[in-house]
C-alpha positions in Angstrom: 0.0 0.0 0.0 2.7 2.5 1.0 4.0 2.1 -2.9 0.4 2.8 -4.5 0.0 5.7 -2.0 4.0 7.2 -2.6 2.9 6.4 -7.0 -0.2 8.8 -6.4 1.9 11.1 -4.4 4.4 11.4 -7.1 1.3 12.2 -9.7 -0.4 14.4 -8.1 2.6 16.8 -7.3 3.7 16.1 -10.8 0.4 17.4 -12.0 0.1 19.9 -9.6 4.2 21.4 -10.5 2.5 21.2 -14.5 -0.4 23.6 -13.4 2.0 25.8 -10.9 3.6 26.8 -14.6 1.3 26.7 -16.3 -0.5 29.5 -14.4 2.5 31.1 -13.9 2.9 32.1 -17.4 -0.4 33.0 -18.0 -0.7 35.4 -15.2 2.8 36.8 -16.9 1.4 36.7 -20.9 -1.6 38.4 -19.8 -0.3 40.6 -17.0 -3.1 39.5 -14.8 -0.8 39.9 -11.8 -2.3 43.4 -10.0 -5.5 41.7 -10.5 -5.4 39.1 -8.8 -3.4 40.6 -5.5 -6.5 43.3 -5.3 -9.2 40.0 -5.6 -7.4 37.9 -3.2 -7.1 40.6 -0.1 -11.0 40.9 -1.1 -11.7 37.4 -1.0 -10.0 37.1 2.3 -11.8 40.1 3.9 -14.8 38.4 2.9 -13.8 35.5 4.4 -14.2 33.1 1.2 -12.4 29.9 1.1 -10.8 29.9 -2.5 -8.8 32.3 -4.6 -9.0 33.0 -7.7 -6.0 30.7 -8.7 -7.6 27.4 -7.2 -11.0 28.5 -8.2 -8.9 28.8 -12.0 -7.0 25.3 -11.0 -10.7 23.3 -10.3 -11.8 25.0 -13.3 -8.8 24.0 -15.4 -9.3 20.3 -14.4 -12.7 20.1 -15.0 -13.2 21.4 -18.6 -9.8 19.8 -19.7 -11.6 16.1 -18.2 -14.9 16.4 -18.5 -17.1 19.1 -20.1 -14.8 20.2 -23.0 -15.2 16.4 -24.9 -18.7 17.3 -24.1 -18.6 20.2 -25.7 -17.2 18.8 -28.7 -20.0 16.5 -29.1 -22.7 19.6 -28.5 -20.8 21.7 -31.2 -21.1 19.2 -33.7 -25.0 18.3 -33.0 -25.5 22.0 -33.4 -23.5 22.6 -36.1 -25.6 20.0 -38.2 -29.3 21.6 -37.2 -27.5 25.3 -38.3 -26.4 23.3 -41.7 -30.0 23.5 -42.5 -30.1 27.3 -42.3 -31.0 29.4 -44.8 -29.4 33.1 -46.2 -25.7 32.0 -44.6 -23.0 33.1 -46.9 -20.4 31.3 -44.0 -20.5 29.8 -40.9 -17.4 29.0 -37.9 -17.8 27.5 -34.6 -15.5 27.2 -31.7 -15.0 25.4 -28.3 -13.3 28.5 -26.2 -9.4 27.9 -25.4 -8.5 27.1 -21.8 -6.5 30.7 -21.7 -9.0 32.5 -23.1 -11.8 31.1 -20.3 -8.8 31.7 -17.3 -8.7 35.2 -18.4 -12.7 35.9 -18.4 -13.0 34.1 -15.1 -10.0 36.8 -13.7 -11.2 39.7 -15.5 -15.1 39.1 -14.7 -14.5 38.7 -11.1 -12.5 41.7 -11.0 -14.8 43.6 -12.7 -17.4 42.6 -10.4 -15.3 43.0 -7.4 -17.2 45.7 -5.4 -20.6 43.1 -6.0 -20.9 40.5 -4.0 -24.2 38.8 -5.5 -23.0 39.0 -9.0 -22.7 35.3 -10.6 -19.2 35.8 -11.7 -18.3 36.8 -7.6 -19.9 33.0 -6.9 -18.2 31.0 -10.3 -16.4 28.3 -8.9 -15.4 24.6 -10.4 -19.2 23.3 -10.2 -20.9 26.3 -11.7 -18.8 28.1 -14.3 -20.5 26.4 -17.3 -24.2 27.9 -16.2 -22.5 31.2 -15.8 -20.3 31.4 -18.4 -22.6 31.6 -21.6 -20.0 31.5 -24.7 -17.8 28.3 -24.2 -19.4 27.1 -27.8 -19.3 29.8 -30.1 -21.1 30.4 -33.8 -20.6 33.2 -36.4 -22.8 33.1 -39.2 -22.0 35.6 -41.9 -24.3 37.1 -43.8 -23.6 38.6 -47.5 -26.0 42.0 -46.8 -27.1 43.5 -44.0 -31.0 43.6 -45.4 -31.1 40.2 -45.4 -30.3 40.0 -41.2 -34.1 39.5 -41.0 -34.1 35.6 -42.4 -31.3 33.8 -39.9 -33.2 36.1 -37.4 -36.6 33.8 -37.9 -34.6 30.7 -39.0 -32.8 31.3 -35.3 -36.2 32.5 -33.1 -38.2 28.9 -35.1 -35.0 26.1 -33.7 -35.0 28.4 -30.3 -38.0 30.2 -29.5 -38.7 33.3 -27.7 -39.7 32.5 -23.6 -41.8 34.6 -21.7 -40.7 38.0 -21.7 -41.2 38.4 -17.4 -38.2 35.8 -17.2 -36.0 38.0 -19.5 -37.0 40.9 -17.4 -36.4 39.1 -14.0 -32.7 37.2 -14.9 -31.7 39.1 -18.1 -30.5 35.4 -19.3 -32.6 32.6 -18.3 -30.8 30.0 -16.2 -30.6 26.6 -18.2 -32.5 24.8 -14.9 -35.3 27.2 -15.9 -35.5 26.0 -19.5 -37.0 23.3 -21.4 -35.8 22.3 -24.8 -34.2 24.4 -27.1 -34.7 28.3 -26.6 -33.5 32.0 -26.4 -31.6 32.4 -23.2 -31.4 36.0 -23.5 -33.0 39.0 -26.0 -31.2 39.1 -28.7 -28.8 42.7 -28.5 -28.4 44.5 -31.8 -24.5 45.9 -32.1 -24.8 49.2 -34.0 -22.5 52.0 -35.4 -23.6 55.8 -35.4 -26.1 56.8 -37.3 -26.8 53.6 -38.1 -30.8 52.9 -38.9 -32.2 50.9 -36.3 -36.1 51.0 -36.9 -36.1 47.8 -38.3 -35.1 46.1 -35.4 -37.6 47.8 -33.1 -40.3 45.4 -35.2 -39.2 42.2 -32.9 -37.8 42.0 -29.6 -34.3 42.5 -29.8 -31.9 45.4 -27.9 -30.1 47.9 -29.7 -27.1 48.7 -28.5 -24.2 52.0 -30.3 -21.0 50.6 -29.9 -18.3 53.5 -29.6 -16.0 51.6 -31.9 -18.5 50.9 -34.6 -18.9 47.4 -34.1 -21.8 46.1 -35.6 -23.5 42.4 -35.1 -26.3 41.0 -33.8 -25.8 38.6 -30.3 -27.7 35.7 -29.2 -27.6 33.2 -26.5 -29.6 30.3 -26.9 -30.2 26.8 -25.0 -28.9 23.9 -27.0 -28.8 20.3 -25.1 -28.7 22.1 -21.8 -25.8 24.2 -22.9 -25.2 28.0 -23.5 -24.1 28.9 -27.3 -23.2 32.4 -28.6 -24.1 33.3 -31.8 -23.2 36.0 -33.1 -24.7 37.6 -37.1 -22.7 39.5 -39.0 -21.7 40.8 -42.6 -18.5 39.6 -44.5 -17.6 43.5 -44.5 -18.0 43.5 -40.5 -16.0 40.3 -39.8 -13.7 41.4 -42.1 -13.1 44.7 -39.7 -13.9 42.2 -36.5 -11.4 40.0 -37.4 -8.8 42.4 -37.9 -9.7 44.2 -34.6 -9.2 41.2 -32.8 -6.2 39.7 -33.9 -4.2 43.0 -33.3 -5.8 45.2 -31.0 -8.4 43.8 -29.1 -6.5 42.9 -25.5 -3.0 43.5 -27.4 -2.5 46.9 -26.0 1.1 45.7 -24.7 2.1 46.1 -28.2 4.1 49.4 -28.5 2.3 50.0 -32.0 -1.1 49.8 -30.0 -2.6 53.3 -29.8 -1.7 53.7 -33.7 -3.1 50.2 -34.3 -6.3 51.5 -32.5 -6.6 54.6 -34.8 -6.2 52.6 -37.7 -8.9 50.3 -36.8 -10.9 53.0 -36.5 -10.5 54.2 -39.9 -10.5 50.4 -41.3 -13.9 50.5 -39.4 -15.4 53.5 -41.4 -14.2 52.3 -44.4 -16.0 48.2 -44.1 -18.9 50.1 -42.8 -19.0 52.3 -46.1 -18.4 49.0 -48.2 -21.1 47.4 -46.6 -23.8 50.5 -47.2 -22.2 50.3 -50.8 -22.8 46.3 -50.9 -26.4 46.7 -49.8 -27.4 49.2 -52.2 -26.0 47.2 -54.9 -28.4 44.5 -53.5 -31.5 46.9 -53.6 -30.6 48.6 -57.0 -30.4 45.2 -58.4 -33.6 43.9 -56.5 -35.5 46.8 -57.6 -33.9 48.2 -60.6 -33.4 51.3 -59.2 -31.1 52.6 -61.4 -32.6 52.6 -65.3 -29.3 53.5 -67.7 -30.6 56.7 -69.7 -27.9 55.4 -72.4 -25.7 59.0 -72.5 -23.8 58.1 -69.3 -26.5 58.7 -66.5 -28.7 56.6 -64.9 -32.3 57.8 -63.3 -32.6 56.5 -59.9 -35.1 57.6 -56.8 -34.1 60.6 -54.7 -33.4 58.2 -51.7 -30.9 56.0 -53.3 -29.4 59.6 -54.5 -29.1 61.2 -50.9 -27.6 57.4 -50.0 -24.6 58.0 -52.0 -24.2 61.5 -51.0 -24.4 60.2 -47.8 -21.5 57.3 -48.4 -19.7 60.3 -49.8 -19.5 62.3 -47.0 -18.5 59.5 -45.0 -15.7 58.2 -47.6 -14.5 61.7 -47.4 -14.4 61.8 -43.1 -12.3 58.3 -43.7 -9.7 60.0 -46.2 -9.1 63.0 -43.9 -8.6 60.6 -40.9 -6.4 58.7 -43.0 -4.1 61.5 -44.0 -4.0 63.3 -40.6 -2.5 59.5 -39.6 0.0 60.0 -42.0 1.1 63.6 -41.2 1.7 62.2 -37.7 4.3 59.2 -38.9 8.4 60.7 -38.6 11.4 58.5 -39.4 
């Protein structure tokens, strides 16, 4: 016995010496140090039992064990019911990365730190995975933005709408509280200034201005009792999105962020200008707005006319933003 016991000795501080580095350089990559100092004196005023690094460690274990395979398994049921979904141009899915869930745990509970009945105060190892509502994700990409209004009823008919009081009493419905598949949470409609938003005010959704002019639609729905993001957009907008992401979304310890920021911004503007450009194409074609008068004009209404004034204006806002960036580059 004193063998079998000294074995699982050797494995468990073997494990535990793999996780001790583990978290050491991912508290270093994503300079999560100050945080968690400031959420460990609060947790031990409060008296709780865990810090955030074992709560991390039990959380670590558990999704590499047990719930990611699961996950797996879920992503590729739902994958084939989203298959039969019309008006996609593309769709991606994703399980979230380990690092990438570490991270939201540290940075929700330290954004929450002053609230002590927030769900993120009270994740632990049992619970993360009713809390944390986008370890499957799903971006479907649409070709125009007119068309946002099929997948929006292809979406509500697989998960259906629940009684409004329950959106207004949790905001997202807990899975316990749901049966089959359904809409967790009212749908929230990302905008850009100056964007048109009546259309949306014809279903139940939340429209939301982003200051950076980030612009999809977001939905949590219930899918074999687990939480999946899905998130609508245009192939101009995850073209921007994308970009964002990869370099400057969380990369501001790169010392070409604040320039990479102002460049998005004006990437932003001019995606957003393609798109209104791609969807008029759409209509003009739709409709045959445009009627060639054969000597180099074409007669069109007076709103598809103030349209492209309009797209003017704002190609010309983009060009000026672009060349005040380049007066401010030296050698």
């Amino acid at each position: 016995m004193g063998i079998i016991y000294a074995c699982w000795y050797l494995i468990l501080k073997g494990k535990y010496m793999e996780w001790a580095e583990y978290w050491k350089n991912l508290v270093e990559k994503k300079k999560l140090s100050s945080k968690l100092k400031e959420l460990d004196a609060v947790d031990d005023i409060r008296g709780n039992c865990l810090h955030t690094e074992e709560i991390c460690h039990k959380i670590y274990n558990d999704y590499y064990n047990e719930w990611k395979p699961h996950l797996e398994q879920v992503r590729k049921d739902f994958l084939e019911l989203i298959d039969r979904f019309q008006g996609t141009h593309l769709q991606t899915s994703r399980i979230k990365a380990i690092d990438s869930l570490l991270v939201k745990v540290v940075s929700k509970r330290y954004e929450h730190l002053g609230d002590e009945d927030n769900l993120y105060s009270k994740i632990n190892g049992d619970n993360y995975k009713d809390i944390i509502t986008d370890l499957i994700g799903m971006r479907l990409i649409i070709n125009y933005r007119g068309k946002w209004n099929v997948i929006h009823e292809e979406i509500v008919r697989q998960f259906p709408y629940q009684d409004e009081s329950l959106y207004e009493q949790y905001g997202i419905i807990p899975i316990n509280m749901i049966t089959g598949n359904a809409l967790a949470e009212i749908p929230i409609v990302y905008h850009a200034v100056g964007d048109k938003i009546e259309k949306y005010k014809t279903y139940l959704m939340i429209p939301k201005q982003h200051n950076k002019g980030y612009r999809s639609i977001h939905y949590i729905v219930e899918f074999q009792r687990v939480y999946i993001e899905i998130q609508v957009r245009t192939i101009y907008d995850e073209a921007w999105s994308d970009c964002d992401h990869n370099y400057v979304y969380k990369q501001d310890e790169n010392k070409s962020h604040t320039a990479l920021e102002k460049l998005s911004q004006i990437l932003c503007q001019l995606t957003n200008i393609s798109n209104d450009v791609g969807e008029s194409m759409c209509e003009i074609f739709e409709q045959e707005r445009m009627v060639d008068q054969h000597d180099g004009t074409w007669k069109t209404t007076q709103e598809c006319l103030d349209s492209f004034d309009e797209s003017l204006e704002r190609v010309e806002k983009a060009y000026n933003e672009l060349k005040e960036f380049r007066n401010r580059l030296t050698v």
